[in-house]
PAKOL-771635 format. One record per residue (C-alpha): residue in three letters; chain; z, y, x. Coordinates in steps of 0.001 Angstrom, whole numbers, padded with zeros to 6 digits, m for minus. Example, Ala and Ser with C-alpha at 12.3 -4.5 7.8 and 13.67 -1.06 7.14 Angstrom:
// PAKOL-771635
<pt roza="ALA" guba="A" Z="007800" Y="m004500" X="012300"/>
<pt roza="SER" guba="A" Z="007140" Y="m001060" X="013670"/>
END
This chain:
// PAKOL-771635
<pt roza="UNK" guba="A" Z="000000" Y="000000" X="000000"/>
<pt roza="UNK" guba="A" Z="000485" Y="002525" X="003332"/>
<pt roza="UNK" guba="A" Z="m002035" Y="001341" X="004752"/>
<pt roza="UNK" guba="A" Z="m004533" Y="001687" X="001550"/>
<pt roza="UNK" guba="A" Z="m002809" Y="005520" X="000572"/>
<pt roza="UNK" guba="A" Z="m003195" Y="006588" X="004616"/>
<pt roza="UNK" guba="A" Z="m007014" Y="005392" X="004465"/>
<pt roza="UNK" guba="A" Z="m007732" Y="007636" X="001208"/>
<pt roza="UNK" guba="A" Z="m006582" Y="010954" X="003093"/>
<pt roza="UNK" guba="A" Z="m007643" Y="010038" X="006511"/>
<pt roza="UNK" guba="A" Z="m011038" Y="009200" X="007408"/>
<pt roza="UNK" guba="A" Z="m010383" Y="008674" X="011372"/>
<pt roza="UNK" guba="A" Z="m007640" Y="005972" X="010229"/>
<pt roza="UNK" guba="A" Z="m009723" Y="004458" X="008070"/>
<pt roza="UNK" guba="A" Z="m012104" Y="003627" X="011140"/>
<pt roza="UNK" guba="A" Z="m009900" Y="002488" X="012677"/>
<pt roza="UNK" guba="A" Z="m008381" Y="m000045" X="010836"/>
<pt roza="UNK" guba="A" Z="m012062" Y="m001345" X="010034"/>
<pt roza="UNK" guba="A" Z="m012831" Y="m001602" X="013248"/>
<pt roza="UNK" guba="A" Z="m009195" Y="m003621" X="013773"/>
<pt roza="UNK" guba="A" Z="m009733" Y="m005606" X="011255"/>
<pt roza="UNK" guba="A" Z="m013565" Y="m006513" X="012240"/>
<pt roza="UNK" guba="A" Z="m012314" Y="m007019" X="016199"/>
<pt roza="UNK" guba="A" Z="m009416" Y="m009364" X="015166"/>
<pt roza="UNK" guba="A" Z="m011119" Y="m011349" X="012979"/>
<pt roza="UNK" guba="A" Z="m014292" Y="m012048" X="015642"/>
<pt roza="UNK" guba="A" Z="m011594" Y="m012242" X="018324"/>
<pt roza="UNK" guba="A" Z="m009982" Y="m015462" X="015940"/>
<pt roza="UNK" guba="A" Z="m013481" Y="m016379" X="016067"/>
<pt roza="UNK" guba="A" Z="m014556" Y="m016691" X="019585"/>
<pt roza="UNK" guba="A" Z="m010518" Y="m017840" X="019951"/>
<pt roza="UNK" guba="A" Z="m011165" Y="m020851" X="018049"/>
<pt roza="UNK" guba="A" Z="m014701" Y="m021824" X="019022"/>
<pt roza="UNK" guba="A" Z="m015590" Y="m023415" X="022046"/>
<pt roza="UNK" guba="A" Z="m014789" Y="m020645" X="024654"/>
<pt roza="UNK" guba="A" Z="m015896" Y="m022338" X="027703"/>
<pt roza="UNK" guba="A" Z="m019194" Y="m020382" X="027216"/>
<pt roza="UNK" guba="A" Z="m017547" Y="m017047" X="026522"/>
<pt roza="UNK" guba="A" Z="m016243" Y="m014917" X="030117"/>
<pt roza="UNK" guba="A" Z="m012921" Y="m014614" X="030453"/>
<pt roza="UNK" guba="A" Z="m013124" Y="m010798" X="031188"/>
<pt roza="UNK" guba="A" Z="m015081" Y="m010359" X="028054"/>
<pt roza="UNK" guba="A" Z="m012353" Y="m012072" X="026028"/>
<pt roza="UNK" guba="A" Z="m009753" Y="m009785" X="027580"/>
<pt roza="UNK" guba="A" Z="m011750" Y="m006671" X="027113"/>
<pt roza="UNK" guba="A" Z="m011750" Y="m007468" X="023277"/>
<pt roza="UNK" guba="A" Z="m008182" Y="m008157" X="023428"/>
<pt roza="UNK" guba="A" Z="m007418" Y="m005369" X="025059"/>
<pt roza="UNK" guba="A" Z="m009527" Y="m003414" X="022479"/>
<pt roza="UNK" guba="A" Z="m007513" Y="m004717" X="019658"/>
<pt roza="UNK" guba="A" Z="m004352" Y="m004050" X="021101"/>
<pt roza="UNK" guba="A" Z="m005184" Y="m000833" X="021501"/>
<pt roza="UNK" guba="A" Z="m006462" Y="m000008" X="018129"/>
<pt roza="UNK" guba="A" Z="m003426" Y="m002598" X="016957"/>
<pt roza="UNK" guba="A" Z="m000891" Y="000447" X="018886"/>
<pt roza="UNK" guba="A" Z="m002772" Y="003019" X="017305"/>
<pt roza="UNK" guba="A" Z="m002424" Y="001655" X="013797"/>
<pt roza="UNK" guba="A" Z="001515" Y="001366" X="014055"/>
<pt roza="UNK" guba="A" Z="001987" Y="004652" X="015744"/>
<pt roza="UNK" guba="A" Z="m000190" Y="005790" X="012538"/>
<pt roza="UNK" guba="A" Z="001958" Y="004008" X="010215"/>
<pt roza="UNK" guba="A" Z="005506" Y="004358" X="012092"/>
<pt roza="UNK" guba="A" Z="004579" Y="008613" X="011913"/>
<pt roza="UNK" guba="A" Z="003279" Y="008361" X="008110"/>
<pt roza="UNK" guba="A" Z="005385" Y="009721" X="005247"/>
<pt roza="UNK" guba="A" Z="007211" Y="006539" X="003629"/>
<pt roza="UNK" guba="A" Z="005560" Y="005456" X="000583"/>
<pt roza="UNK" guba="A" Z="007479" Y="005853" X="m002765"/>
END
């Protein structure tokens, strides 16, 4: 329900959470395929990426106005 009222008046958040959402979910993918063909760094970099966005989501919601 934060999350939903915090996308609504901010378009920047709302990026961002799509674009968590979209690198967590292919990250799970590529996680639970056969990652023997997949470099290591690569994997990293998108975890890094979503860690980052991840932070930058909480510090969004940890700074937001409680919802009533």
């Amino acid at each position: 329900e934060k999350i939903e009222k915090i996308e609504k008046s901010s378009p920047r958040f709302k990026r961002v959470y799509s674009e968590y959402e979209l690198m967590s979910n292919e990250l799970w993918d590529l996680e639970n395929t056969d990652t023997s063909t997949i470099p290591d760094d690569f994997l990293e970099a998108i975890k890094l990426q979503t860690e980052y966005l991840e932070e930058e989501i909480d510090d969004w919601l940890l700074g937001a106005p409680q919802v009533d």
